[in-house]
Steps between C-alpha positions, in 0.01 A plus 500: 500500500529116451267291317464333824438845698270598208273162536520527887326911454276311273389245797561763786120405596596096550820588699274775726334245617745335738478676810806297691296312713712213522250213448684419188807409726460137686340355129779605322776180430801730430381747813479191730817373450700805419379776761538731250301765441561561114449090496153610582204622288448823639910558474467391167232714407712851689786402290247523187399807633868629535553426111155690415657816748782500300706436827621141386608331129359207337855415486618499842566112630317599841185539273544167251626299809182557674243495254658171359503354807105482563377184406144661342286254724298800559383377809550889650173586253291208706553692841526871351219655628550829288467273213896574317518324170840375561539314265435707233733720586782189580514449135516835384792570682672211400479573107650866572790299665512266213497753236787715695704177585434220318394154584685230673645258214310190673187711511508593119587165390195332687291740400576533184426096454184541649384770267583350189301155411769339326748559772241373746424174401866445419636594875240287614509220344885503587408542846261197485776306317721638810256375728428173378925420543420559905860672468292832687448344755814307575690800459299695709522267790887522457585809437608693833334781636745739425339899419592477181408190390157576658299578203623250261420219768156641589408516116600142459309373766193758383541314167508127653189547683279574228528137451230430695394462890743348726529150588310456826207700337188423349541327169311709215507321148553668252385276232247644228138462619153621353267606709206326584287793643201491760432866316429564176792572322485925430145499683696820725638676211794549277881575638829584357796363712847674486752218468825746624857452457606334798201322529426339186923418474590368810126475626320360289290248689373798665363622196333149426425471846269846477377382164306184648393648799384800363289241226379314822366807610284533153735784337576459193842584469612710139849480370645824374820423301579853482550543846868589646725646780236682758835758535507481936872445492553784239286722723652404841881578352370781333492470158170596464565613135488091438208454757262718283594346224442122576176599701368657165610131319260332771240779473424430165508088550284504734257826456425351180338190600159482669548368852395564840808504719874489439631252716855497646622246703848698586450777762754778407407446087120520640599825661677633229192446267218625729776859455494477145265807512705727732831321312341672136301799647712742279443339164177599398477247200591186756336668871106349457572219363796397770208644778274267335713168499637621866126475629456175359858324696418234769745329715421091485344484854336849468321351263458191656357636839275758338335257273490179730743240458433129456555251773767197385599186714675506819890564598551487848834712537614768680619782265641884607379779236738834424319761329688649251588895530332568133210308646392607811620849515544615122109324389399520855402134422580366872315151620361392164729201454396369831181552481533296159646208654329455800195448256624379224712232723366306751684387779802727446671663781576871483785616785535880524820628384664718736542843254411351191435828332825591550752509210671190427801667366459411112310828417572394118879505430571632829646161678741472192588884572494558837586140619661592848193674590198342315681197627439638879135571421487150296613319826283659723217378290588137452576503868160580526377227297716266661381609841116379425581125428302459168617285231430762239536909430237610228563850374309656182850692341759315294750697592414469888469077443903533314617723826302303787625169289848584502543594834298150663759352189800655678390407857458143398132520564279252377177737503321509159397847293189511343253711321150503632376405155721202538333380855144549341603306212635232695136480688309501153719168399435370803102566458490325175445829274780379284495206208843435478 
């Protein structure tokens, strides 16, 4: 038996519960657009079920085509009414394959700079220095769209547009500001932010962005130095070997400090915390205190809308809001950041976006692996976006802002990308809560 069939005995009672119903189906990106069944969850999870019966291999390419191939959105958990921890069972598959076959050399490299530090801040800051030169984006917009130069041109343009918003949107400074708050500065309690990766390299005035707003909103916000990598792109390739061990690093930065919430501004690195527990259940020294810091996680407008958000000055736009897979369907977090806005921002116009829980095709590192067909799914959501007329897309993932950004890049679109915290920000200079 394989260590893969061995695991799946082990979880026999998650797999039982699919019972084929097929609701799974029309929510499923690679189902959609495929038509084929082992594209689907409930294929997926019968090809698991052959490796456990001993009646397929770990190794056989009809089994690592298709489990690679899912984009982890878990949006078939949302509308599983037998309650299948997908998921959870994704990932575990994926490290038998990993450990049998070995990892793609593009996948290893980037996460290998991600888990170390010192190779983090030094492919980031190149990438910044990259950045700054513009030469992303003018080689984006030339190079043809030929399959294979696909992935190259989509990271380029994925890298240009963490620049900032487009032209034709909303200008948000980014100058240093203190806040001036109308609450009293850590009158709601003490939180720990996660900075990320992405987000505090090529995002960064995301993270500053959240940092005011959530000081407006009388937290006080606590640094913790000793914070790194949350591990969701480990865990999503499967190297969950490296995911444990950069959850414990952030376990003990920030279940040593006294605070209320953990705040996370990034959806999939918010998900990926809130399953620290179930991520260290087997390690008895690290399980209750993982449990204890999982408990604790808060996405940014979670927080917000639970606690009450305050009101800032007006911006009368129109804006379109995707809700990011690791969001909505992963933390079951679903209308928060509107619900944020249309308080927090007055005169601010929210247009529905026509299946904006739907993957937008980044899923992590999957655009830059799969480009031909998280491009497909990429273009059917900036088509989307493009189809509601507002100057400005607001989605709460990094990774979703690089893949939505690229694609408006590549279309010539002048729509902007923001993060929420960026909009609410925006309102708070404009209500005089900032000395400059």
């Amino acid at each position: 038996m394989t260590d893969l069939a061995s695991m799946l005995v082990d979880q026999e009672e998650r797999l039982s519960h699919c019972v084929h119903c097929g609701f799974c189906l029309p929510v499923c990106p690679t189902y959609v657009r495929l038509r084929d069944e082992n594209d689907s969850p409930r294929g997926r999870l019968h090809l698991m079920r052959a490796v456990a019966g001993g009646r397929l291999l770990t190794e056989d390419e009809t089994f690592g085509v298709h489990i690679d191939r899912c984009l982890g959105c878990r949006a078939c958990e949302t509308v599983c009414p037998s309650g299948v921890e997908y998921g959870v069972l994704l990932e575990k598959a994926r490290e038998d394959i990993v450990r049998k076959k070995g990892q793609a050399w593009v996948v290893k490299m980037l996460l290998g700079a991600f888990a170390s530090p010192g190779m983090r801040r030094v492919s980031l800051g190149l990438a910044r220095v990259l950045r700054a030169s513009r030469i992303p984006a003018i080689l984006a917009k030339l190079l043809p769209d030929f399959p294979w130069l696909r992935a190259p041109r989509l990271g380029l343009a994925m890298l240009a547009t963490t620049r900032g918003p487009g032209t034709g949107a909303l200008p948000v400074l980014n100058e240093p500001r203190r806040p001036a708050s109308p609450t009293a500065p850590g009158s709601r309690g003490r939180v720990g932010m996660l900075t990320g990766c992405v987000q505090e390299g090529l995002f960064r005035r995301v993270n500053e962005a959240t940092r005011r707003v959530l000081t407006i909103n009388g937290w006080e916000v606590v640094d913790v130095p000793e914070q790194g990598c949350c591990g969701a792109l480990h865990a999503h390739s499967g190297e969950l070997a490296g995911a444990r061990a950069l959850a414990r690093e952030n376990v003990e930065a920030f279940g040593r400090l006294d605070l209320d919430f953990v705040v996370v501004n990034a959806a999939g690195c918010g998900a990926a915390m809130k399953e620290f527990g179930e991520l260290l259940a087997e390690d008895q020294t690290w399980a209750g205190r993982a449990h204890a810091v999982a408990e604790r996680v808060r996405d940014f407008s979670e927080l917000l809308a639970d606690t009450g958000v305050v009101q800032g000055g007006s911006i009368p736009e129109k804006v379109t809001v995707d809700r990011p897979c690791h969001l909505v369907h992963a933390q079951r977090v679903g209308s928060q950041p509107e619900d944020v806005l249309r308080v927090g921002v007055p005169d601010l116009e929210i247009i529905p976006l026509e299946d904006a829980d739907e993957c937008c095709g980044g899923a992590g590192i999957y655009g830059i692996t799969h480009p031909d067909l998280g491009g497909r799914i990429g273009a059917d959501k900036v088509s989307a976006i493009i189809a509601t007329g507002a100057r400005m897309a607001l989605s709460a993932n990094p990774g979703c802002m690089m893949q939505i950004g690229a694609e408006l890049l590549l279309r010539g679109s002048q729509v902007g990308v923001l993060h929420p915290a960026e909009l609410l920000d925006e309102s708070y200079r404009r209500a005089g809560f900032y000395q400059d």
